[in-house]
N, C-alpha and C positions, 0 to 999 in steps of 0.2 A: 377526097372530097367529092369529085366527081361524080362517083360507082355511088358513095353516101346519096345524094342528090337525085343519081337517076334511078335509085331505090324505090326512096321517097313517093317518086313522081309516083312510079309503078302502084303502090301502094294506096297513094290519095288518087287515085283515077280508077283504082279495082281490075289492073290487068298486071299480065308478068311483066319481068325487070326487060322478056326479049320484047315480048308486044312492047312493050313502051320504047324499045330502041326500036323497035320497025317502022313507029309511028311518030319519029321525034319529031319531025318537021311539018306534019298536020298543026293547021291552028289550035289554039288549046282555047278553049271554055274560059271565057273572065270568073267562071264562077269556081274554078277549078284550080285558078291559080292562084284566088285567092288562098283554097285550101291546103296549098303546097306551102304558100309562104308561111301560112299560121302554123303546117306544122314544123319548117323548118327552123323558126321560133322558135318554136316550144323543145327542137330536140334541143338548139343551142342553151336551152335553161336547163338540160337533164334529162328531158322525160322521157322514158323511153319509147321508143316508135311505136310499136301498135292503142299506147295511149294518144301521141302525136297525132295518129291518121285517123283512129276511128275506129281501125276493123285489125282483124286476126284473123289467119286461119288455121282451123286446126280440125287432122284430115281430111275428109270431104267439103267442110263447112266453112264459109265465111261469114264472121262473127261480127258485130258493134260489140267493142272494148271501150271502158273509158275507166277512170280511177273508182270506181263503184264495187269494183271483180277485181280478183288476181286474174294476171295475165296466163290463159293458159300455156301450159309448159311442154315439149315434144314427149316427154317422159310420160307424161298421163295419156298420151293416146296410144300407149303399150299398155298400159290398164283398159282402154276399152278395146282392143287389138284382144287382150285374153278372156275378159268377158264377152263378147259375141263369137269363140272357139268354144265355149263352154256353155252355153246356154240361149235356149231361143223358148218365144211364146211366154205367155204371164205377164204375171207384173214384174218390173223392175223398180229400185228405189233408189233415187243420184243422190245422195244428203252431204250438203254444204255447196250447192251447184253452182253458186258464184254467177260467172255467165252464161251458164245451162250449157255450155261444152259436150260434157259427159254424156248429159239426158240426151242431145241433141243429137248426138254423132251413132248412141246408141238407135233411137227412133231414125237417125234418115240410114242407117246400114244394118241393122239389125232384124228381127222378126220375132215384133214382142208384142202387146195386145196396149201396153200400155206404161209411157212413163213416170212418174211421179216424182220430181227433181222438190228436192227441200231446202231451203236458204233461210237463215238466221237473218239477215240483214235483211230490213225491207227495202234497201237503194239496188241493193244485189239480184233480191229479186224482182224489180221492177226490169234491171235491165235481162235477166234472166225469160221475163215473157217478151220485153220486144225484140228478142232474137227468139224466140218459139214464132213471133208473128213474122217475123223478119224471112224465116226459114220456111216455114209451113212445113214441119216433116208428115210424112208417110202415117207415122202412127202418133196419137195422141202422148204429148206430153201437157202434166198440170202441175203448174207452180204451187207450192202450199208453203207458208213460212211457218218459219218455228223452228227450235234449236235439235239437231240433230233428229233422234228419232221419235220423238214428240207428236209430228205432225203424223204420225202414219199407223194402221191401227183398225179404224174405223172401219166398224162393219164388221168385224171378222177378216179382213185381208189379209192375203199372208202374197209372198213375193216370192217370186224365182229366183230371186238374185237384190242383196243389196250392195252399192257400188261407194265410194266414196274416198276422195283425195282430202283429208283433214289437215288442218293445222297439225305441224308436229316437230314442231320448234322450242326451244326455253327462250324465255328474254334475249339473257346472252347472247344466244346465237344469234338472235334478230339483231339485236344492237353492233353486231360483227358483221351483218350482210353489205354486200356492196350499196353506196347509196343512192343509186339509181333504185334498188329493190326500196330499201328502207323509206325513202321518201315519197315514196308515191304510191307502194300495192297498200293495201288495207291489212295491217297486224293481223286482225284478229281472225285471218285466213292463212296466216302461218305459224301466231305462239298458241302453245295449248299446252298450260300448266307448266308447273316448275323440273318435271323431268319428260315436258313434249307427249308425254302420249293420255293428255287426259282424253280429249278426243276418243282415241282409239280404242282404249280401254272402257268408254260410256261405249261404244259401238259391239264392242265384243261382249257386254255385260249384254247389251239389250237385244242385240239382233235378233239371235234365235226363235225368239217369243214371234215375230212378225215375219220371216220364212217358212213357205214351205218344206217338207219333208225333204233333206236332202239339198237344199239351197244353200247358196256361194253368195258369201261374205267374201268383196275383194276391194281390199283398202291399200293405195297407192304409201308409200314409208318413207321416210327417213333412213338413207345407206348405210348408215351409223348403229341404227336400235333396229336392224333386222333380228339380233340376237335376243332382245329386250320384246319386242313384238311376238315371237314366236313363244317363248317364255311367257307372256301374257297371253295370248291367245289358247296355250296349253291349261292355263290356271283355271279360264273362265270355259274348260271342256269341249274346246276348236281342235283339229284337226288342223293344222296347219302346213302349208305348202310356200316357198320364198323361192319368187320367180327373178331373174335379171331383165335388165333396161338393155338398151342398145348400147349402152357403156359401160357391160359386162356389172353394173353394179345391181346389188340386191335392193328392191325397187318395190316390190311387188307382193303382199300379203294374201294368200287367198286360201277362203280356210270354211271346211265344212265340217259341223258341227258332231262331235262322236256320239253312239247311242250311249 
């Protein structure tokens, strides 16, 4: 309970768990402690911590979380770890950005001209630009909603790379998740359709038409339908490559389009 506690602190005050032991015995902020108790509250009702605190980080970036966005997960920033290995300069496209993670961590580490992160949910992406305003990256990222690849298009654009962590869940599976997940991320950022890859399958249908010549389709998977993905990706004329996570699981869709 302790280590839980002086997590927390860490957390709700925006330094490490060692800064916060260096600095246990400095006065603390009334305003600060209010925000420890509310979230130590709320962990006691479930919720999991980086909805409790506020913020998330995920690699370079410190994020405003709240139940708006899934939480991002360690596993997606090996997807943008292999997109910025594989591609620089142009446009990029994050579709389904949730908390702009993706778009973000791409623009503040990358060298690309320009992001264009896409979100279905208008709550999603409201919090999606106050962490663009929160962060100020390097290069221009722009929120556009609308479902999947919808919003993008215009003009003529075509992209270097489009990126995207989808729903790729059936019901079932959600109704099986632990219920710290199930009651509090937002469904419709993990089921998609009744055998999980509708998502994936609108992505591979339509991608190509909005890449450039030679451009990287890389969609974060389900460990389970790496077999099923690959198989799909082949049908709709992908090249396809299935890369592993840090837990040796197959994680990782990336796939360029065959002449």
């Amino acid at each position: 309970m302790y280590k839980a506690a002086h997590e927390v602190w860490a957390a709700v005050s925006g330094t490490t768990p060692g800064e916060a032991w260096l600095r246990r015995e400095e006065p603390k902020s009334p305003e600060l402690v209010v925000k420890y108790r509310d979230a130590v509250a709320q962990l006691e009702r479930g919720v999991p911590l980086p909805y409790a605190v506020g913020r998330v980080g995920f690699r370079t970036i410190d994020l405003a979380i709240d139940r708006r966005a899934l939480i991002p997960r360690p596993e997606t920033e090996g997807l943008v770890e292999l997109v910025l290995a594989r591609c620089s300069g142009g446009l990029v496209a994050d579709i389904g950005t949730g908390s702009g993670c993706i778009a973000l961590a791409l623009a503040v580490e990358g060298q690309f001209d320009k992001i264009v992160a896409v979100e279905h949910s208008p709550a999603a992406a409201a919090l999606a630009r106050e962490n663009v305003q929160r962060i100020g990256p390097k290069t221009p990222v722009e929120i556009r909603e609308g479902n999947l690849l919808a919003p993008l298009g215009a003009n003529g654009e075509r992209f270097r790379a489009i990126v995207a962590n989808p729903p790729y869940l059936t019901t079932s599976e959600y109704e099986a998740l632990d219920p710290s997940v199930r009651a509090f991320e937002p469904s419709e950022a993990l089921v998609s359709g009744i055998d999980g890859l509708a998502a994936t399958r609108a992505l591979f249908a339509g991608a190509a038409a909005l890449l450039e010549p030679g451009g990287l389709l890389a969609l974060e998977i389900d460990e389970q339908r790496d077999g099923a993905v690959r198989q799909l990706g082949r049908d709709y004329g992908w090249s396809v490559d299935i890369s592993h996570d840090l837990f040796n699981c197959p994680r990782y869709a990336l796939s360029i389009k065959e002449d």
